[in-house]
Structure formats: structure tokens, C-alpha cells
N, C-alpha and C positions, 0 to 999 in steps of 0.2 A: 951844883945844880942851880940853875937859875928859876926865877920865879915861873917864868911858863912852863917849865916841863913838869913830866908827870914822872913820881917816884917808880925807876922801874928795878928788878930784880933779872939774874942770868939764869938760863934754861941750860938743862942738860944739850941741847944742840947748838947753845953757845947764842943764840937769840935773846934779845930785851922782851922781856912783857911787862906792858903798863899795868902797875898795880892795878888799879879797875879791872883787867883782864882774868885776874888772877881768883879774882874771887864770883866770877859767871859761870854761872853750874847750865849744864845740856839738860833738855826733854827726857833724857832717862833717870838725873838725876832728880830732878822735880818731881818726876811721877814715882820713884820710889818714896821719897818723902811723904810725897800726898797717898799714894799708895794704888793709883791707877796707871794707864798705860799713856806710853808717850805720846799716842797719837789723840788720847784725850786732850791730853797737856798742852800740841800745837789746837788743836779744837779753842780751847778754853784761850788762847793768844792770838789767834785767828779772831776769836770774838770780843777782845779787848777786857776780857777778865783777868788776865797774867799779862804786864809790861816785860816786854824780850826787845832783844837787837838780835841782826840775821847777821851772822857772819859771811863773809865771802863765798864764801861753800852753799851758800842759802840755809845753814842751821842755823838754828834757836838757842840763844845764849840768857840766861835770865839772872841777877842778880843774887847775893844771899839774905841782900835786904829785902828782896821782893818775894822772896820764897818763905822769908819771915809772918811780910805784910798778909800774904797769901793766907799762910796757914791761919794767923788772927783772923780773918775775913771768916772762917771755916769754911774754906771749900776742899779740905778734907773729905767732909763727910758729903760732900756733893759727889767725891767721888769712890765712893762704897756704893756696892750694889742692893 
């Protein structure tokens, strides 16, 4: 591997994912965490309270660091009823 690339791993369909890739959880995953609905969850990234990348498809990919930082932040409980 050389210095520029990015450590990747082989998929079941026989495709590279760059690490980075590997560990971006979806709007469903996030909002099981937090514990509200996904469409909250684009809400809440729409308003620049959650950092996402849009994937090609136009969904929301968001880190597990950031779903980390998130949860510290508590907006968990921003999103209980």
C-alpha cells in the first residue's frame, strides 16, 4: 500500500470499501441509538446539529465518531418525547 491510499477491506460482492466507509452508520441507525425517528435524525443534519456526507443515492452517512460526539452533546434526550 502506498502512502496515499486508504486501508481498504473486500465485500461480499467482491468490491473495495475504504475503511472510512466502513464504519458510516445510516439515519436509521442513528436514530435507533438516539432513540427517535429518522426523519428527525435528517432534521437534526439538515440543521447542522449532526455532521453527515450524502452519499450518491442522496442518503445520509454519519460517522461512529460522530454518533459518539452526539450522544456526549445529549441530544438523546432532545429526542424523547
Amino acid at each position: 500500500m502506498t502512502p496515499n491510499q486508504e486501508p481498504c477491506t473486500l465485500v461480499a460482492v467482491g468490491r473495495r470499501v475504504p475503511a472510512t466507509r466502513r464504519r458510516m452508520l445510516s439515519t436509521g441507525r442513528i436514530a435507533a441509538a438516539l432513540g427517535c425517528s429518522r426523519e428527525y435524525v435528517s432534521r437534526l443534519i439538515a440543521a447542522g446539529r449532526i455532521a453527515a456526507e450524502r452519499t450518491t443515492g442522496g442518503q445520509y452517512r454519519v460517522t461512529r465518531y460522530e454518533l459518539e460526539r452526539v450522544l456526549d452533546r445529549g441530544l438523546r434526550a432532545a429526542c424523547t418525547p
